[in-house]
C-alpha positions in Angstrom: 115.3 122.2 96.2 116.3 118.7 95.6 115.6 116.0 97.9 119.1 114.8 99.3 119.2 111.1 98.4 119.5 109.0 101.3 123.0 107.6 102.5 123.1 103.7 101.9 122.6 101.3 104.8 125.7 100.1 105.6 126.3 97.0 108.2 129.4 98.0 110.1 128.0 96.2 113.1 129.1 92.6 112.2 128.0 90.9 115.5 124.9 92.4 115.2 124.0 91.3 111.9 125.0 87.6 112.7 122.5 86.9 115.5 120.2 88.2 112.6 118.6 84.8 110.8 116.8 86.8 108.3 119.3 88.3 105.0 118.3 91.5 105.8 116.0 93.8 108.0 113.0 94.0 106.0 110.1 91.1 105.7 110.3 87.6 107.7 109.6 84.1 106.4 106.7 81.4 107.0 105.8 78.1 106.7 103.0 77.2 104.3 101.5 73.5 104.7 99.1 72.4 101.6 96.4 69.5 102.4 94.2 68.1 99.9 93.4 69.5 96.8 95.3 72.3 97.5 98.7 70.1 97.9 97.8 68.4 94.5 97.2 72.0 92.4 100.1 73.5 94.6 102.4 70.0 92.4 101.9 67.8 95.1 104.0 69.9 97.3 103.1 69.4 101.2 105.2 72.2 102.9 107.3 75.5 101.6 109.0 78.3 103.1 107.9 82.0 102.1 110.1 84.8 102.3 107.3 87.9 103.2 107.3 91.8 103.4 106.7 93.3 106.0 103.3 93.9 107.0 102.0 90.7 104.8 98.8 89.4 106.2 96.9 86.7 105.2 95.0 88.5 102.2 98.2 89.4 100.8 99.4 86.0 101.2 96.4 84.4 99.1 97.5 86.7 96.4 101.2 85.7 96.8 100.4 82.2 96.8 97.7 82.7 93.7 100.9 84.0 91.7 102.7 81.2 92.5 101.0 78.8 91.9 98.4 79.2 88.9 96.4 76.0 89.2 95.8 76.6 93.0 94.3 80.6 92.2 91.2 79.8 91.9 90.9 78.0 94.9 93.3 80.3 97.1 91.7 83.5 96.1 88.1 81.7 97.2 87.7 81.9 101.0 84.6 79.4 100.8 86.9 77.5 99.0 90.6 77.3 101.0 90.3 77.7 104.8 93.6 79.1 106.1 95.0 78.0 109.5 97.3 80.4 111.6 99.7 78.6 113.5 96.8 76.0 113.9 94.1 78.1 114.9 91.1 78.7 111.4 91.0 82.3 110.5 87.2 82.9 110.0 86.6 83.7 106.1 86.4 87.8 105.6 89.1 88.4 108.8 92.3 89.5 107.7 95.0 88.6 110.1 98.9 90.3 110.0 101.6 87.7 109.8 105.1 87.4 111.5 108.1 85.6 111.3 107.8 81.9 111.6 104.1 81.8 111.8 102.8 78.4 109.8 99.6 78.5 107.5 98.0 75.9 106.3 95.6 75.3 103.6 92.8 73.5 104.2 90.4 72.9 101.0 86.5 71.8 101.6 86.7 67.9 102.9 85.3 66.1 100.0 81.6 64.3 100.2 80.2 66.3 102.9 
């Protein structure tokens, strides 16, 4: 047997789909904040908007951001290198955390002369 393929999602609900910020059901978007070094490799760009999958975490979101932006891989894809905040809070190098709609990350290189 053949599988059935499965019917389209159709919107017929318009109200619902209205209070709905995101284009569509799947994935969320964040906030990314560069600092430093990472704002100059990233072309001197401070903040951006990211639109995610859902279930992105902050591993996934190195890689995202390594793809992105070439001259900032190296350094993204280094944990000793780019500390990431979550919504202000440092996520400890080796933890991967999930991320959700509207959360903000920032990217904090190594503070220079220490």
């Amino acid at each position: 047997g053949t599988i059935p393929p499965q019917p389209p999602k159709h919107h017929t609900d318009r109200k619902e789909t209205s209070l709905l910020v995101c284009r569509d059901d799947m994935g969320f978007r964040i906030q990314v904040l560069f600092f430093a070094s990472a704002r100059e490799a990233a072309g001197n760009t401070s903040k951006i908007e990211l639109d995610l999958e859902d279930g992105s975490n902050t591993a996934s979101l190195r890689r995202l951001l390594a793809d992105k932006y070439p001259k900032l891989s190296s350094m993204v894809l280094d944990e000793e290198n780019v500390t990431f905040a979550l919504n202000e809070e440092y996520v400890a190098a080796g933890d991967v955390l999930p991320l959700k709609d509207r959360d903000v990350i920032a990217l904090i290189p190594p503070i220079s002369g220490g």
